[in-house]
VEXZASE-667049 format. One record per residue (C-alpha): residue number from 1; residue in one letter; x, y, z. Coordinates in steps of 0.1 Angstrom, whole numbers, plus 5000, padded with zeros to 4 digits. Layout:
N
   pos   code     xx     yy     zz
   NUM      A      X      Y      Z
...
***
This chain:
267
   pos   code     xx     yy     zz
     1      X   5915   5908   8329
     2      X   5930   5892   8359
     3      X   5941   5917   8392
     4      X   5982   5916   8388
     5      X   5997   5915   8421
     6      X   6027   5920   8438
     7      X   6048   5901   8463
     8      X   6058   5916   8489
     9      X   6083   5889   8498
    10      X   6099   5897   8464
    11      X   6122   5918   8488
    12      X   6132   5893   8512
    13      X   6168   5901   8506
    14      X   6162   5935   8507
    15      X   6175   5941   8544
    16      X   6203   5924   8536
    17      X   6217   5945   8506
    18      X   6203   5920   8482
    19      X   6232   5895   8493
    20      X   6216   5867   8513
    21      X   6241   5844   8521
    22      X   6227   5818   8545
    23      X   6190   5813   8531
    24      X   6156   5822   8537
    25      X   6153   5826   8570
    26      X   6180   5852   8574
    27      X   6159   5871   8549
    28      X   6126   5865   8571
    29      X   6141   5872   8605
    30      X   6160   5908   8592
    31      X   6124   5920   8573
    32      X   6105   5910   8609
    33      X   6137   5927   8629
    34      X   6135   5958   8600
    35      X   6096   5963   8603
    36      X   6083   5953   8639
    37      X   6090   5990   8657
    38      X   6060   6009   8655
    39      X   6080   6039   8658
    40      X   6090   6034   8619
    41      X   6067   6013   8606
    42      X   6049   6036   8583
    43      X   6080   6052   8572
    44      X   6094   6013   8561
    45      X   6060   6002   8550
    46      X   6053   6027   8529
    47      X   6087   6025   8513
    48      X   6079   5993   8499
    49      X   6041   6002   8490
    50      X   6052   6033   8471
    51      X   6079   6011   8451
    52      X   6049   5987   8447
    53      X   6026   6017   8428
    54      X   6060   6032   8407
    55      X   6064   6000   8395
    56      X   6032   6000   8377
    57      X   6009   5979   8405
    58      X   5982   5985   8428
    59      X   5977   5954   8444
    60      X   5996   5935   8466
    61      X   6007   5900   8480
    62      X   6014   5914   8521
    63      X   6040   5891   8532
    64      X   6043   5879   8569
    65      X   6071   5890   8576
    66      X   6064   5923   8561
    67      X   6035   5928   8589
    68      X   6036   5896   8611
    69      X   6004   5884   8633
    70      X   6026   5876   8659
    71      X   6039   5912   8668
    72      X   6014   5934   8646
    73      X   5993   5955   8673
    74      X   5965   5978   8662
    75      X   5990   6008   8658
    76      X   6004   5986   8632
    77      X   5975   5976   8614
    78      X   5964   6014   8614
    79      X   5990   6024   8601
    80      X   5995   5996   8573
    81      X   5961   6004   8561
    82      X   5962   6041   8559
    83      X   5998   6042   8539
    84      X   5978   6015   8516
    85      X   5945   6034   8512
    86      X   5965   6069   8503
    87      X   5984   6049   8474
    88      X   5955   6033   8460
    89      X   5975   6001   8468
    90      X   5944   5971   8478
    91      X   5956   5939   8495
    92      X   5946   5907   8475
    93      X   5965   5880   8504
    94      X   5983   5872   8532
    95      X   6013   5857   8523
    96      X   6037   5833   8544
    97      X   6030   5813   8575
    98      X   6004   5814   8595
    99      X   6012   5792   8624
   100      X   6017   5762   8638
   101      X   5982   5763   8662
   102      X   5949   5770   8659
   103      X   5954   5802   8685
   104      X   5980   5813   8658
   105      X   5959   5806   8629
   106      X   5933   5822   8643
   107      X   5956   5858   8650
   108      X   5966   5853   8609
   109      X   5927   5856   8603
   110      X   5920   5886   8622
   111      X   5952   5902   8606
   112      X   5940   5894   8573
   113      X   5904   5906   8576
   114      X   5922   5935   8592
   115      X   5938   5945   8559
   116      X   5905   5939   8540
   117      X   5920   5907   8522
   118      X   5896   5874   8522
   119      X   5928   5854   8513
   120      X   5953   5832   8529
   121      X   5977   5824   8504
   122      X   6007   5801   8522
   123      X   6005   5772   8547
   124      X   5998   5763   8585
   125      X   6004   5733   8604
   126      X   5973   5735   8625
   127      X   5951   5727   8592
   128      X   5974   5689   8599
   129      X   5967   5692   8636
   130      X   5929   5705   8639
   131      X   5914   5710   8606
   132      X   5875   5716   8624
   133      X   5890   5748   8642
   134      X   5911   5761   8610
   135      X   5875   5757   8591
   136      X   5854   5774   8619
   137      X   5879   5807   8622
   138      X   5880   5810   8584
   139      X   5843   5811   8588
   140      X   5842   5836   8611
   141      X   5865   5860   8595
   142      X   5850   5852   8560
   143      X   5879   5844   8546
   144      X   5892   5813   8528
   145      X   5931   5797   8524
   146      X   5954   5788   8492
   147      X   5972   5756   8505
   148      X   6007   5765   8488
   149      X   6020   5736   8467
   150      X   6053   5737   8495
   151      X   6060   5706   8503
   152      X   6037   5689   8479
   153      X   6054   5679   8447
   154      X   6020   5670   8425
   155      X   5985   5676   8423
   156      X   5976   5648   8432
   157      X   5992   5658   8472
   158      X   5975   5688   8470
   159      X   5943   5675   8463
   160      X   5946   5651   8487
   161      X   5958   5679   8514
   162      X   5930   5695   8503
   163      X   5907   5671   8507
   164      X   5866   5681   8504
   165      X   5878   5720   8504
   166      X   5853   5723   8534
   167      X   5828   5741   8508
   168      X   5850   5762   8489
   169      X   5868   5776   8523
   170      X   5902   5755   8512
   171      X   5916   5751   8478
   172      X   5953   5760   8468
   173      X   5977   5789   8458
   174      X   5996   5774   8431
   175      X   6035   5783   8436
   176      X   6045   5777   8392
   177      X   6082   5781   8406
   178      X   6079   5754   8432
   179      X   6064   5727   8406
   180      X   6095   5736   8386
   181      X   6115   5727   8415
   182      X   6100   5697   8415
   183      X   6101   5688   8382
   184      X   6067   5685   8373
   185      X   6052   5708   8346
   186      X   6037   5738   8365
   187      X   6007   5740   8336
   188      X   5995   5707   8340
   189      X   5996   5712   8374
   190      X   5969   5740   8368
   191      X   5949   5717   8348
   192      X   5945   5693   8371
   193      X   5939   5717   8399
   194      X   5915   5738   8381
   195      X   5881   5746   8403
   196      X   5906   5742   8435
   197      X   5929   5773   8423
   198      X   5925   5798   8447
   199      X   5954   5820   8435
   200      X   5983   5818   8417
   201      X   6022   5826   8423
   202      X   6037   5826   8389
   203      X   6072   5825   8391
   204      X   6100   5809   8369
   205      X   6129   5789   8383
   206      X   6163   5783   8369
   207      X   6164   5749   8370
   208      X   6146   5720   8387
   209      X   6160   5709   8428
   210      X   6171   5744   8433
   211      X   6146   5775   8438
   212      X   6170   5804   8420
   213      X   6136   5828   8408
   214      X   6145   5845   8373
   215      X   6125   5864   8353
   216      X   6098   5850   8330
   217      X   6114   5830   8302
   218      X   6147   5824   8316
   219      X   6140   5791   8335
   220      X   6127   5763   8336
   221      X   6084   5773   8343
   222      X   6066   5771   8311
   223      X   6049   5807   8321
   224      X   6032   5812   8290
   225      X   6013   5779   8288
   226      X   6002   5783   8328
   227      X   5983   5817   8318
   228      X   5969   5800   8288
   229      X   5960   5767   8316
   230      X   5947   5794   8340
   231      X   5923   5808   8310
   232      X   5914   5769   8304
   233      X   5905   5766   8340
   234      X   5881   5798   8336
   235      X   5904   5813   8365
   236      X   5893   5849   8373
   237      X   5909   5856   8403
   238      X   5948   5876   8413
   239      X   5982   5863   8398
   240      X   6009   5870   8414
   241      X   6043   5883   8402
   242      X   6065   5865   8425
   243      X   6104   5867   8418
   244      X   6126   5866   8453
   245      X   6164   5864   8437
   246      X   6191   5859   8465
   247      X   6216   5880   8448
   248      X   6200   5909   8437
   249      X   6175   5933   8433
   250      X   6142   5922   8419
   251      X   6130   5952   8407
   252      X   6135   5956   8367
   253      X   6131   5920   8362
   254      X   6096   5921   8378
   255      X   6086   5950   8356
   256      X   6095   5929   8326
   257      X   6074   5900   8343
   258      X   6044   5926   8344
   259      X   6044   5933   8312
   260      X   6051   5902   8297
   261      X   6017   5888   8317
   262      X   5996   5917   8307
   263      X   6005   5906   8271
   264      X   5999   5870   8281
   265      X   5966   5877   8294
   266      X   5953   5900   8269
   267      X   5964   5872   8239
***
């Protein structure tokens, strides 16, 4: 069976009092404010991880902004991995943003080899701006990167962003909650992707232009029928439960999503 993964960014709101009023980036700048002091950083981090094993996971999606290449130091990184290794808790990607440069793509890497991962699972401008060095640092650090479908609408831009996938080093991370956004059917998304599926976000969506998360059934993301795509595609690798609600907390919903794709997954 498939490694089940958690988001981390499934608690974007969660420095906010699950009430995010003004959008994602108030989310991202009060979880990079909340966790960027070394002084408390294990205490915070491990907060999340611990939630992360009670609600029935040991692997994890490590979001940016949860531990962010551009202010994590070595202290950090120490201290990520040790509250990680004493929960059992393994990291399967780097989630989020990983820059805008090659210099910043290349801190991303080291951060994500530094937490044992050999996933980037999100997007970078410098792929658009110097695709030779993006290739060369993901060789050195033996690691590969999930293009997420966000911007692209289709397939057929990913494939195209993705171009010759540099021998395996770029494929995608397909976001099922973004294709529902965009209106396109998030499983035969997957089938056209196929060999170029990296990882997987599943996540359901109210309803198409907006990005409301709910949990699996409720919206809009034919969930089922993308697990049955990914078996099609002979996908082995994570899946990520990914559910980031504005309003509220994420919690009991996500442990419904667990078990639902455990069921899915075993059918």
């Amino acid at each position: 069976m498939n490694t089940i993964s958690f988001m981390s960014a499934n608690y974007v709101t969660r420095q906010l009092g699950y009430r995010m009023r003004r959008g994602w980036g108030q989310g991202d700048r009060a979880a990079n404010e909340h966790f960027r002091p070394i002084e408390t950083f294990a205490a915070r981090f491990e907060e999340i991880v611990r939630d992360v094993r009670t609600m029935g996971f040991d692997a994890l999606d490590l979001w940016t902004s949860h531990l962010n290449p551009a202010w994590a130091t070595p202290a950090h990184v120490d201290a990520a991995r040790e509250v990680l290794g004493r929960h059992g808790v393994r990291v399967v990607s780097l989630a989020g943003w990983f820059g805008a440069t090659p210099a910043e793509f290349e801190a991303a890497c080291r951060l994500a080899a530094a937490v044992g991962t050999g996933l980037l699972g999100g997007s970078t401008a410098a792929l658009d701006e110097n695709r030779t060095e993006v290739v060369r640092a993901l060789r050195r650090h033996g690691l590969r990167l999930g293009l997420e479908n966000h911007p692209e609408k289709t397939p057929a831009e990913m494939l195209a962003k993705i171009g010759d996938g540099d021998d395996g080093l770029i494929g995608t991370t397909v976001d099922t909650g973004w294709y529902g956004t965009q209106g396109y059917d998030a499983a035969r998304a997957i089938d056209a992707l196929g060999p170029h599926i990296l990882h997987v976000h599943l996540k359901d969506v109210l309803a198409p232009e907006a990005h409301d998360s709910c949990r699996y059934g409720r919206g809009v993301v034919p969930v089922r029928e993308c697990v049955a795509a990914l078996k099609r595609a002979g996908y082995r690798e994570a899946i990520s439960v990914e559910h980031e609600p504005e309003r509220y907390d994420p919690t009991e919903d996500v442990v419904a999503n667990l078990a639902m794709l455990r069921d899915w997954l075993a059918e």
